[in-house]
VOPAGU-2260 file (C-alpha; in pm, 1 decimal, decimal comma):
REM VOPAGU-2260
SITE   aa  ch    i         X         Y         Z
SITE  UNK   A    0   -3436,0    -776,2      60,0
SITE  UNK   A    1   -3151,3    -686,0    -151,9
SITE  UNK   A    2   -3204,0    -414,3    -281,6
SITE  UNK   A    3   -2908,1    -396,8    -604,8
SITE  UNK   A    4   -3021,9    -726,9    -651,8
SITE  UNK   A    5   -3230,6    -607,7    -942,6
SITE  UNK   A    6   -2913,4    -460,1   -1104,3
SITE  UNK   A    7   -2733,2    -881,6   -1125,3
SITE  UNK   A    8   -2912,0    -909,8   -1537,3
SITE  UNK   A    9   -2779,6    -605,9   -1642,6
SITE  UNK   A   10   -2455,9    -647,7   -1492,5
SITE  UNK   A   11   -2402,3    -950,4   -1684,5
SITE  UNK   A   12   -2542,4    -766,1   -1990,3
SITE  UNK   A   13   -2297,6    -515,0   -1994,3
SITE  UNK   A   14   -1998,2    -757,5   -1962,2
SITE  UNK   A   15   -2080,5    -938,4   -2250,8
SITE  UNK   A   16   -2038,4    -612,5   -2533,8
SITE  UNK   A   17   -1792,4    -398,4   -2351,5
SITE  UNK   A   18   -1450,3    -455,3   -2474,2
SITE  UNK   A   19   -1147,6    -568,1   -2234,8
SITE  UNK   A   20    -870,1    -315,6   -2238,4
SITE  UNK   A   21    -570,4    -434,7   -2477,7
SITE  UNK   A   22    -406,1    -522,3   -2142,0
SITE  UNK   A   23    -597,8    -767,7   -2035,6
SITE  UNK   A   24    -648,0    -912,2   -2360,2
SITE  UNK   A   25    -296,7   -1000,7   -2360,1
SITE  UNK   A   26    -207,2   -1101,7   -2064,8
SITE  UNK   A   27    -550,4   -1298,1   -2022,0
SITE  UNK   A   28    -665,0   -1658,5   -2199,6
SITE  UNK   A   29    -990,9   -1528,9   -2346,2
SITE  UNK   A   30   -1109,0   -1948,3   -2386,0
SITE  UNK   A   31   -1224,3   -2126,7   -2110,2
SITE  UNK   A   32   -1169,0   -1838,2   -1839,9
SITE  UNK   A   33   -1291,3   -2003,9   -1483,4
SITE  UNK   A   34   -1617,9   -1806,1   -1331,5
SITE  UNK   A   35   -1658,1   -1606,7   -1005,8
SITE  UNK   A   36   -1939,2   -1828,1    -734,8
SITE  UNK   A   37   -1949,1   -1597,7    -449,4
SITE  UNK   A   38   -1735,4   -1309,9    -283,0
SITE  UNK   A   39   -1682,6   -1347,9      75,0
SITE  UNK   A   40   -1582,6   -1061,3     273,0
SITE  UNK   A   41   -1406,6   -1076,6     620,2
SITE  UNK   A   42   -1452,2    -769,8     864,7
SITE  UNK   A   43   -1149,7    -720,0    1131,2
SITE  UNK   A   44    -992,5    -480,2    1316,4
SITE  UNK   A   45    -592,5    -541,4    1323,9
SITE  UNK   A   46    -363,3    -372,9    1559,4
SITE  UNK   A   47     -56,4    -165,9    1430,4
SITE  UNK   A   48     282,9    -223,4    1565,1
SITE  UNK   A   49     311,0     133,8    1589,4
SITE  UNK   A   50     -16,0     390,9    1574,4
SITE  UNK   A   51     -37,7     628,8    1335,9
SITE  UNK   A   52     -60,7     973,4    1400,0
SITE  UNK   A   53    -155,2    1267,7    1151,5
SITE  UNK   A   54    -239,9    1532,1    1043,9
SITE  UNK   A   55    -604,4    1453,1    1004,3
SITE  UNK   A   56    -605,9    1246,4    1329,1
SITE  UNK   A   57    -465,1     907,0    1517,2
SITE  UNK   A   58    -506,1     545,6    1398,6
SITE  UNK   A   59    -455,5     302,0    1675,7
SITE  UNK   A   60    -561,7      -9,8    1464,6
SITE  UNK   A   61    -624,1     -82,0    1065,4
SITE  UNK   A   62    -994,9    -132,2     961,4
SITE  UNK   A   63    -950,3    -412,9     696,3
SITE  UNK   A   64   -1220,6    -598,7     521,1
SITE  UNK   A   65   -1066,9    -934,7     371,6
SITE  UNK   A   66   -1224,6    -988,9      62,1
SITE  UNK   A   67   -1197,0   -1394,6     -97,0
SITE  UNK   A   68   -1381,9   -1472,7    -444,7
SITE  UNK   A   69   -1461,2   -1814,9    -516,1
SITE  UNK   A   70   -1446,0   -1974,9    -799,3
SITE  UNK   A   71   -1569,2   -2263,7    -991,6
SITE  UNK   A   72   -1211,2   -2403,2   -1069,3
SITE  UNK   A   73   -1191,8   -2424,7    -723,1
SITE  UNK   A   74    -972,3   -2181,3    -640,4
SITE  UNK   A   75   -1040,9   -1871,1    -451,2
SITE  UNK   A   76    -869,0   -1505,5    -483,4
SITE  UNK   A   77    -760,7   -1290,7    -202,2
SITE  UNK   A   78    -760,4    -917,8    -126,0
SITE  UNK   A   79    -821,9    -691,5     149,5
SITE  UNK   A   80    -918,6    -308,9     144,0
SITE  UNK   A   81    -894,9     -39,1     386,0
SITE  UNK   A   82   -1187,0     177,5     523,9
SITE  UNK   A   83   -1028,7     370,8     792,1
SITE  UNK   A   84   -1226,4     387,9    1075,3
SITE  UNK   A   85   -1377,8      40,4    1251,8
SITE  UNK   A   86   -1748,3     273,2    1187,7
SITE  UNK   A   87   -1740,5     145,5     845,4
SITE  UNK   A   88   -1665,2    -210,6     873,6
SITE  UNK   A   89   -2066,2    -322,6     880,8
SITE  UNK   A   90   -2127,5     -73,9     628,4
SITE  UNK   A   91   -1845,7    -252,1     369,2
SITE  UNK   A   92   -2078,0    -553,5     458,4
SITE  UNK   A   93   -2393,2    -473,9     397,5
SITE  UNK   A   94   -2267,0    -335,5      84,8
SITE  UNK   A   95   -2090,2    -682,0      -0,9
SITE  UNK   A   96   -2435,9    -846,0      89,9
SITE  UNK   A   97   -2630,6    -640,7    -185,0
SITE  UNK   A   98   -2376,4    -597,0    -459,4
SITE  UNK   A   99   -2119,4    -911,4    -428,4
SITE  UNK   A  100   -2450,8   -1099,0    -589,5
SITE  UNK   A  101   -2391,8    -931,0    -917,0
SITE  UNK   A  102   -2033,8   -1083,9    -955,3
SITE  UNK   A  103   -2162,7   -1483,5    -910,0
SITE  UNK   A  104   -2123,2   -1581,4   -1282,2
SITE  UNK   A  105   -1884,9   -1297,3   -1427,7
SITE  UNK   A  106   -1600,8   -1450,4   -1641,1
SITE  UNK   A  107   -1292,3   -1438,2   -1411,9
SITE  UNK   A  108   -1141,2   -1114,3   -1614,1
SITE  UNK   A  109   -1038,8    -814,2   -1413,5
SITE  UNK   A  110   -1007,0    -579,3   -1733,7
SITE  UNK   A  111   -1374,3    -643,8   -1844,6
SITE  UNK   A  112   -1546,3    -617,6   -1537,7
SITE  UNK   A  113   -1389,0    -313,8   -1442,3
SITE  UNK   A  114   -1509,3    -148,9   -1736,2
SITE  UNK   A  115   -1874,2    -348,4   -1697,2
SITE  UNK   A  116   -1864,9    -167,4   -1322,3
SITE  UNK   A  117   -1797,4     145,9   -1426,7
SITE  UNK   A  118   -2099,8     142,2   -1663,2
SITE  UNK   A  119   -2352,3     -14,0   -1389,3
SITE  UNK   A  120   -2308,2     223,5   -1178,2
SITE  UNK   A  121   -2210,7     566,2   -1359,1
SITE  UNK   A  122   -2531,2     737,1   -1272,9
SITE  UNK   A  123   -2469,1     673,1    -900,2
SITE  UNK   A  124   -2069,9     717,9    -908,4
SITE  UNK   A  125   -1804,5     496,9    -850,7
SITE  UNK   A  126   -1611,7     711,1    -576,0
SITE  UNK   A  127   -1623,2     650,8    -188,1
SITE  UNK   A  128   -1715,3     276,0     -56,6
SITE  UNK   A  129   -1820,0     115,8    -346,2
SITE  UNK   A  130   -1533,5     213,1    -539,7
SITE  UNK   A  131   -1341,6      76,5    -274,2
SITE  UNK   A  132   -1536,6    -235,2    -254,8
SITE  UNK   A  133   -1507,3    -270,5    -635,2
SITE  UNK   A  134   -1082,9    -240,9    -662,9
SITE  UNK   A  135   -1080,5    -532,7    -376,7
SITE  UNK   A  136   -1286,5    -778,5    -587,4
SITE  UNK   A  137   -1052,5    -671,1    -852,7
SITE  UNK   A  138    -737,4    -748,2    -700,0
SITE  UNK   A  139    -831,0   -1094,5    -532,0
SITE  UNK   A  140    -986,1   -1206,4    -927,1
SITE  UNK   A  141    -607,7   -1082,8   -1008,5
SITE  UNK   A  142    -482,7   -1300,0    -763,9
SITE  UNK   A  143    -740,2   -1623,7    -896,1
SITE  UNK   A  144    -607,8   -1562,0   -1241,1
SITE  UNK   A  145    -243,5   -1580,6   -1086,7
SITE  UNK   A  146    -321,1   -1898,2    -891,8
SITE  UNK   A  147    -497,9   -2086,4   -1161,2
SITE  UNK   A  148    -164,0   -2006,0   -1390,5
SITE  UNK   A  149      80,0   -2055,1   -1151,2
SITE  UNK   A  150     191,6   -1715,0   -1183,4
SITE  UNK   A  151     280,7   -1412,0    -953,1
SITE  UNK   A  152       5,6   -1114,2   -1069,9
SITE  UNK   A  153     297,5    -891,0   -1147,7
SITE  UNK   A  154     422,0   -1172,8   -1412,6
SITE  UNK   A  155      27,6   -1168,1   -1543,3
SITE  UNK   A  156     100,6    -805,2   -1588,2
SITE  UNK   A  157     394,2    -795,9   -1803,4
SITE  UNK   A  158     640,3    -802,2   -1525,9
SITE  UNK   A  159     893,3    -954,6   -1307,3
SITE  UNK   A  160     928,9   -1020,3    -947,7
SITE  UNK   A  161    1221,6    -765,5    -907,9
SITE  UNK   A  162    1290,5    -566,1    -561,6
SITE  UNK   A  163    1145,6    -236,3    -589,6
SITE  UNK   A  164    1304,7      31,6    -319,1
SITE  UNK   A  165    1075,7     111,4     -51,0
SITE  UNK   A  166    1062,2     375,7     187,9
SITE  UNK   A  167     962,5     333,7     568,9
SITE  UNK   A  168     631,9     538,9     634,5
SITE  UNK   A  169     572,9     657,4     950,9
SITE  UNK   A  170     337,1     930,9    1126,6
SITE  UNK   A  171     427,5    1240,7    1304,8
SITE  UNK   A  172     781,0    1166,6    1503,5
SITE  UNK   A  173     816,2    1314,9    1845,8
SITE  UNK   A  174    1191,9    1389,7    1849,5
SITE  UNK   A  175    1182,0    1331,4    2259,5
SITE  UNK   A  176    1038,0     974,5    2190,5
SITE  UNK   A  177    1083,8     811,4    1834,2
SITE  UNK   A  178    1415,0     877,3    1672,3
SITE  UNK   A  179    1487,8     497,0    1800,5
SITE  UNK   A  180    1264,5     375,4    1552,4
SITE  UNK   A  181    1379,6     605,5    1254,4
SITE  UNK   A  182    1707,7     480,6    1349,6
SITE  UNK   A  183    1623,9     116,0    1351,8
SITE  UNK   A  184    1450,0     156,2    1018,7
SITE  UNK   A  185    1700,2     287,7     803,2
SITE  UNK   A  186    1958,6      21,4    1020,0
SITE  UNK   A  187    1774,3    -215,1     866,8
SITE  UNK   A  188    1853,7    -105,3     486,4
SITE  UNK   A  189    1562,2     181,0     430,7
SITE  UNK   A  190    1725,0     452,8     205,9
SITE  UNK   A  191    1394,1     619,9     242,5
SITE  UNK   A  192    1173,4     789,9     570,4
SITE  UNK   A  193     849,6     947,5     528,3
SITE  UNK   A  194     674,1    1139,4     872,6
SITE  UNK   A  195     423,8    1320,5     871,7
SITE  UNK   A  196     395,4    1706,2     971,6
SITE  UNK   A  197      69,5    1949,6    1087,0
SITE  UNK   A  198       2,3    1819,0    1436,8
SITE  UNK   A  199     100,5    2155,0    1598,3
SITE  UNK   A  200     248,3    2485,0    1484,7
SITE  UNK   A  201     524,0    2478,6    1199,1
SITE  UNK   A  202     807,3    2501,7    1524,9
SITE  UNK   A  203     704,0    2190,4    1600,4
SITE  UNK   A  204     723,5    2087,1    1233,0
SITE  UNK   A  205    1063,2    2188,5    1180,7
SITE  UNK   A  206    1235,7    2045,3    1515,8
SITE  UNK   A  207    1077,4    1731,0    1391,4
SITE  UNK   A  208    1180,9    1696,4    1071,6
SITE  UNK   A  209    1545,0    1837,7    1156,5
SITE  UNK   A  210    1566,2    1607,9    1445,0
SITE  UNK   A  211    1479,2    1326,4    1168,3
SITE  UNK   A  212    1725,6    1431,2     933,3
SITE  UNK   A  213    1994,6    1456,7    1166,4
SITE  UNK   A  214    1948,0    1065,7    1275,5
SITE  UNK   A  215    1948,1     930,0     872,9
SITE  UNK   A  216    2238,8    1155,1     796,5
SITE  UNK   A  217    2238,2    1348,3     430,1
SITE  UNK   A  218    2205,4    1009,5     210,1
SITE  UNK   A  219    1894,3     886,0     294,1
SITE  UNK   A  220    1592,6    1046,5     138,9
SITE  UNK   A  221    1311,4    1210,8     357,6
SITE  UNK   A  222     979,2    1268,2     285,6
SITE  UNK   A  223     719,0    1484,0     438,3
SITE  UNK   A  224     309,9    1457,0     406,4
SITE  UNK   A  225      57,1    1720,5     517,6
SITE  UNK   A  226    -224,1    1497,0     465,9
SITE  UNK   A  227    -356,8    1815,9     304,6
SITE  UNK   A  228    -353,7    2037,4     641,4
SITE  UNK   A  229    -281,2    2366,4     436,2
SITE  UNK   A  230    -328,7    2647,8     191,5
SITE  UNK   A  231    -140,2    2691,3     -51,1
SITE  UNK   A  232      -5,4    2997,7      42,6
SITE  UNK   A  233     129,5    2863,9     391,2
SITE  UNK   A  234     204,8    2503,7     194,8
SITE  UNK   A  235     479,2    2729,8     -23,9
SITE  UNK   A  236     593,8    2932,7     304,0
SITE  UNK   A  237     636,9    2550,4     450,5
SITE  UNK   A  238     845,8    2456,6     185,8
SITE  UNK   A  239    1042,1    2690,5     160,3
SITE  UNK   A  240    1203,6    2712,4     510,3
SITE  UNK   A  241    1202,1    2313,3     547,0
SITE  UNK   A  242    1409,5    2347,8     176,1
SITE  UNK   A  243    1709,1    2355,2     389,0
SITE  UNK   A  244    1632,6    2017,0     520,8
SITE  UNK   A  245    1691,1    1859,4     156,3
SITE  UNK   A  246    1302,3    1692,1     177,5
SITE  UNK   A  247    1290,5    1443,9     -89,3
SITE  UNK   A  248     942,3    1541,5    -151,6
SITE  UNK   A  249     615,1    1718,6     -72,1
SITE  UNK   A  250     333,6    1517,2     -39,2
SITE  UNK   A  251     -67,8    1633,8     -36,0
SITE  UNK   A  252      37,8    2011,9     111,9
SITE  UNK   A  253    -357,1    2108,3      34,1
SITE  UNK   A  254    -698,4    1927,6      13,8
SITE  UNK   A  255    -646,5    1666,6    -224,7
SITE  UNK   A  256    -916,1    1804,7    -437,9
SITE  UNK   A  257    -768,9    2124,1    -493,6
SITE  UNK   A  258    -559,4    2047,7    -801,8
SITE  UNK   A  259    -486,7    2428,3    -874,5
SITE  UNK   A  260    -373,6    2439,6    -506,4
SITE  UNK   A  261    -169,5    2182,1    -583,6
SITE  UNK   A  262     -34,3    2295,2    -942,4
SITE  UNK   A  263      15,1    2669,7    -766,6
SITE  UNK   A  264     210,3    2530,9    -489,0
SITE  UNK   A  265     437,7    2293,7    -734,4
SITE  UNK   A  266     473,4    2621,9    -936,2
SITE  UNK   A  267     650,0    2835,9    -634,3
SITE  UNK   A  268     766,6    2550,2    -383,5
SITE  UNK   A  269    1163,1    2482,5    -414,6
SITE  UNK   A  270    1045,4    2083,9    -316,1
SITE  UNK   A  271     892,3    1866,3    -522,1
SITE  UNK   A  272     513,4    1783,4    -506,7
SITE  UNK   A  273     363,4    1386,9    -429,5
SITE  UNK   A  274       5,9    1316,3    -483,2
SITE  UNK   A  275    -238,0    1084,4    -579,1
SITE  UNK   A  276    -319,4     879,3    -278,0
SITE  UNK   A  277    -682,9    1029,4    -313,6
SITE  UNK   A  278    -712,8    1037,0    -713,4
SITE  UNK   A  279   -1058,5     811,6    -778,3
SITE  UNK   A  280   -1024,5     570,9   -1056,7
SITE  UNK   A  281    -791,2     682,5   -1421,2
SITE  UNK   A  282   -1034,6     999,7   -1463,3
SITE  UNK   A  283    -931,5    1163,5   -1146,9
SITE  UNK   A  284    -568,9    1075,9   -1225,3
SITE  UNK   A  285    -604,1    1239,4   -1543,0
SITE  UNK   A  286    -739,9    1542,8   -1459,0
SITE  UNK   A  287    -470,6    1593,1   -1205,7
SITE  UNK   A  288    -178,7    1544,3   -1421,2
SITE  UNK   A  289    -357,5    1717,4   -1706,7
SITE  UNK   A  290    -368,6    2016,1   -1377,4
SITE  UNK   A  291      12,0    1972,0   -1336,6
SITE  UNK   A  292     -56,3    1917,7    -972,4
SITE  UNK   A  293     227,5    1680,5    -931,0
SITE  UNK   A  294     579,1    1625,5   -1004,9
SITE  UNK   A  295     512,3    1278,1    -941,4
SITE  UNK   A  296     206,2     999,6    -885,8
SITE  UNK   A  297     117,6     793,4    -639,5
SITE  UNK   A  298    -187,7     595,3    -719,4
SITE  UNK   A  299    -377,1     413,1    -423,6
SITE  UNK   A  300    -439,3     108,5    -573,4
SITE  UNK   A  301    -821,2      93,5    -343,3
SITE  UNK   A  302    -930,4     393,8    -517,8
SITE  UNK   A  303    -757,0     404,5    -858,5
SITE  UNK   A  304    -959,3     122,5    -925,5
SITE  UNK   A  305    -717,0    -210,6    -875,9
SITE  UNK   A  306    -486,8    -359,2   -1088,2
SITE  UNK   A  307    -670,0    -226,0   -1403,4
SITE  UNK   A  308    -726,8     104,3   -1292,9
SITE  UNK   A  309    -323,4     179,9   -1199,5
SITE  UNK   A  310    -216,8      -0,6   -1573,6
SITE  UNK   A  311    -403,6     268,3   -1727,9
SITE  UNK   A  312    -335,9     574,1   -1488,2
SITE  UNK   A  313     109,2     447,8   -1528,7
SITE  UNK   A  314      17,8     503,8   -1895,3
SITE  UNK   A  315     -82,4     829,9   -1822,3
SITE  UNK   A  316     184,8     900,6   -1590,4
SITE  UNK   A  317     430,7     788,8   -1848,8
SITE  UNK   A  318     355,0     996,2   -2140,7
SITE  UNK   A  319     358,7    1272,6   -1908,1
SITE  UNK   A  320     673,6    1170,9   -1797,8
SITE  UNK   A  321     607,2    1130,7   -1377,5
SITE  UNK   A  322     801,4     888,2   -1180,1
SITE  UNK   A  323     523,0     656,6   -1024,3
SITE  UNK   A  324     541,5     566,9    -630,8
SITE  UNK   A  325     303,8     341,3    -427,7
SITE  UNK   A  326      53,7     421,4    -179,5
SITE  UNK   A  327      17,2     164,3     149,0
SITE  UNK   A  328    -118,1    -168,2      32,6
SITE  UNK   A  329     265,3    -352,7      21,0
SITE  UNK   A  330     142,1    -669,0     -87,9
SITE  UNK   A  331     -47,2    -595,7    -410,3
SITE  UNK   A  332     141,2    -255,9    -472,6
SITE  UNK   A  333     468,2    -473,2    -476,1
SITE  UNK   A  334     318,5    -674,0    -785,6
SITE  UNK   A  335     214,1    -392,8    -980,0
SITE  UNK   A  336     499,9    -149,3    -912,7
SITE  UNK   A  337     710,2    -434,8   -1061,9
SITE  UNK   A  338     500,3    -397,9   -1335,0
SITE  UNK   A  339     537,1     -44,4   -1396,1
SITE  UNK   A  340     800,7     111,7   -1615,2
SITE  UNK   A  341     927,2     392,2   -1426,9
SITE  UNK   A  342     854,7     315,9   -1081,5
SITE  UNK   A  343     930,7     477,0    -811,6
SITE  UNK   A  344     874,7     395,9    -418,5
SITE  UNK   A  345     705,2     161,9    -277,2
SITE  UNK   A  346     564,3     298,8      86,3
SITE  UNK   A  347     627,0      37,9     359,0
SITE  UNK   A  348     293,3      73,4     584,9
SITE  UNK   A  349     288,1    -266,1     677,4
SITE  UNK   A  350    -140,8    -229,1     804,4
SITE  UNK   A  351    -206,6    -640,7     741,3
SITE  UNK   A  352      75,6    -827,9     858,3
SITE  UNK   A  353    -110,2    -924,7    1173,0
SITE  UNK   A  354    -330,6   -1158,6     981,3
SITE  UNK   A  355    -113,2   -1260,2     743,5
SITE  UNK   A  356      66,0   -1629,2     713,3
SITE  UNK   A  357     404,7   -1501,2     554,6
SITE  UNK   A  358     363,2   -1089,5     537,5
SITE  UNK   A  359     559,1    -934,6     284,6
SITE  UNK   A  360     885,1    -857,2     436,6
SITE  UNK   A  361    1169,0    -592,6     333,8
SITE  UNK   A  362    1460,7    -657,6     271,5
SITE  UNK   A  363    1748,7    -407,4     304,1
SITE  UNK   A  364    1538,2    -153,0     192,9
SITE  UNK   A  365    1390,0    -343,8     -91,6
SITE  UNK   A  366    1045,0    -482,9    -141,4
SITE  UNK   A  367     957,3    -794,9    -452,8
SITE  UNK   A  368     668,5    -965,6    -505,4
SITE  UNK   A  369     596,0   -1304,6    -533,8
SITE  UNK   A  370     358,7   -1575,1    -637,8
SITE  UNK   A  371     136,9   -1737,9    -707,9
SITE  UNK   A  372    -126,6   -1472,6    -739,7
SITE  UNK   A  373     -68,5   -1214,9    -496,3
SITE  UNK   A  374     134,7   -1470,1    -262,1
SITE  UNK   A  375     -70,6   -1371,4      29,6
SITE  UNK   A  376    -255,5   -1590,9     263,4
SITE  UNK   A  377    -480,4   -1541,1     575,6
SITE  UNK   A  378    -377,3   -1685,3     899,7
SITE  UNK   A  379    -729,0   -1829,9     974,4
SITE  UNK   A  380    -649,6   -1799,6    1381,2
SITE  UNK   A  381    -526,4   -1429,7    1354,8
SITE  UNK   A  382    -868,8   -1343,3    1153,2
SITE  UNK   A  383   -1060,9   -1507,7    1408,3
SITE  UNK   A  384    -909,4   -1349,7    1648,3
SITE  UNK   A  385    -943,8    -986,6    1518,5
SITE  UNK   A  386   -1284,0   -1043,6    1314,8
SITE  UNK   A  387   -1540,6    -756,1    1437,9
């Protein structure tokens, strides 16, 4: 039995008298739109070229779920999402099982079914794996629309498939061990390294980052994330005696949810603050800039709600004036960073290359998208290969 199955009428309902955002409306032909048949979703479990340790613990492999809607123009849209740990790879299943139903029929428009999902399901909540679920549908109907056109998503968005500077991401560098690969990475063109700090004791944290610094010299920027391992009073102790290292940036010093944390430590820290990896859909964006918990944003496009969901929270981030960066996700953050007035950084964390025909590749630093769609494609033996 499935047991949203009940919710498919209603779902359809609500698409039909909620309006589309203004952009989607423009960047979509409203006549003869193509409609979704089925969403397929993929489980696998890909290996990482190099594991990824933190603050919050190590990941060994990336827990992907490749997500492909079908169409009835015959052409089918591509996306993947990531859920972490391998523990939630059946779960992202089941899920697709007893929801993906509700999208067989839906006009092929991103804008209007993100608002029609948000309605279904605001009495449950839209956060946590169904939110997730959600933004991955979203992106591979992006990348059907881009298909059917012709088109790169980014060009369906307004913009261009120009190079956007990216930044090499890694996890906590053990100065004894490492530094080779900091050293290859910004070698190969990477004005930008981000590590991570809070394994040990801040000793640790500082040999670390100094040993980091000293290998990319004083003109390439370096980033630090916490994955929100502190306080706010030790985050702005922290900041200020790794100030002398010239860190670019700051990112999630305290539990993401603690905007005053944040706010408090922006307010007192002589380095700038980066969040927004953990901001659910435009309404948690907007109460953290409305917080001033950030001097700049980086939207995860898996939890600010796709495509549609980061148009609306760079709107927000551009009244306010807040440079806007990328979080993981190279592929589809490539198209709508080169959509985005003001952006920022892209993060290089590479997580589906292994399963990818042609994985997005940088070059000297630099990161563009390309077409059609999202210009990704599976490599059917790879998936097979790493399908749980």
């Amino acid at each position: 039995m499935r047991v949203f199955a009940s919710f498919s009428l209603d779902f359809q309902a609500l698409w039909l008298i909620i309006e589309a955002p203004e952009t989607t409306k423009a960047t979509i032909k409203m006549d003869a739109l193509a409609t979704v048949k089925n969403v397929r979703l993929t489980p696998v479990q890909v290996p990482l070229s190099r594991p990824m340790r933190t603050a919050s613990g190590t990941l060994p492999g990336a827990a992907l779920c490749l997500i492909d809607v079908e169409t009835d123009a015959g052409v089918t849209g591509t996306s993947y999402i990531f859920v972490y740990t391998p523990k939630m790879l059946a779960a992202v299943a089941r899920l697709n099982d007893d929801v993906g139903e509700m999208f067989a029929g839906v006009p092929l428009d991103p804008g209007r079914t993100f608002e029609t999902f948000q309605s279904t399901f605001r009495l449950l909540g839209i956060q946590g794996l169904l939110g997730m679920y959600f933004a991955g549908v979203e992106q591979a109907m992006w990348d059907a629309l881009g298909k059917t056109e012709g088109k790169s998503v980014c060009r369906l968005l307004g913009g261009a498939e120009e190079p956007v500077q990216a930044y090499d991401s890694f996890g906590f560098i053990d100065p004894a061990e490492d530094l080779g690969l900091v050293e290859a990475s910004v070698g190969a063109g990477f004005m930008g390294i981000k590590i991570k700090l809070g394994i040990g004791d801040f000793d640790a944290d500082l040999a670390s980052a100094r040993a980091v610094r000293n290998v990319i010299g004083p003109d390439v920027a370096l980033m630090i994330d916490y994955n929100q391992s502190l306080d706010p009073a030790t985050a702005i102790e922290y900041a200020k005696r790794l100030a002398e290292l010239d860190i670019y940036w700051l990112e999630e010093p305290v539990p993401a949810e603690d905007l005053a944390g944040h706010a408090a430590v922006r307010a007192e820290s002589p380095i700038c603050v980066q969040t927004g990896e953990n901001w659910w859909f435009p309404s948690g964006a907007r109460l953290a800039i409305d917080a001033g918990a950030s001097d700049y944003v980086m939207p995860d496009m898996m939890k600010i709600g796709g495509f549609t969901g980061w148009q609306k929270t760079a709107a927000m981030a551009s009244e306010a004036e807040l440079p806007v960066s990328s979080h993981a996700f190279v592929e589809v953050s490539a198209h709508a960073l080169g959509s985005t007035p003001g952006a920022h950084w892209l993060e290089y964390l590479d997580k589906a290359r292994p399963i990818l025909k042609e994985p997005y590749d940088a070059i000297d630093g630099y990161v563009a998208a390309r077409g059609p769609g999202l210009g990704i494609e599976w490599d059917p033996k790879k998936v097979e290969a790493f399908a749980v």
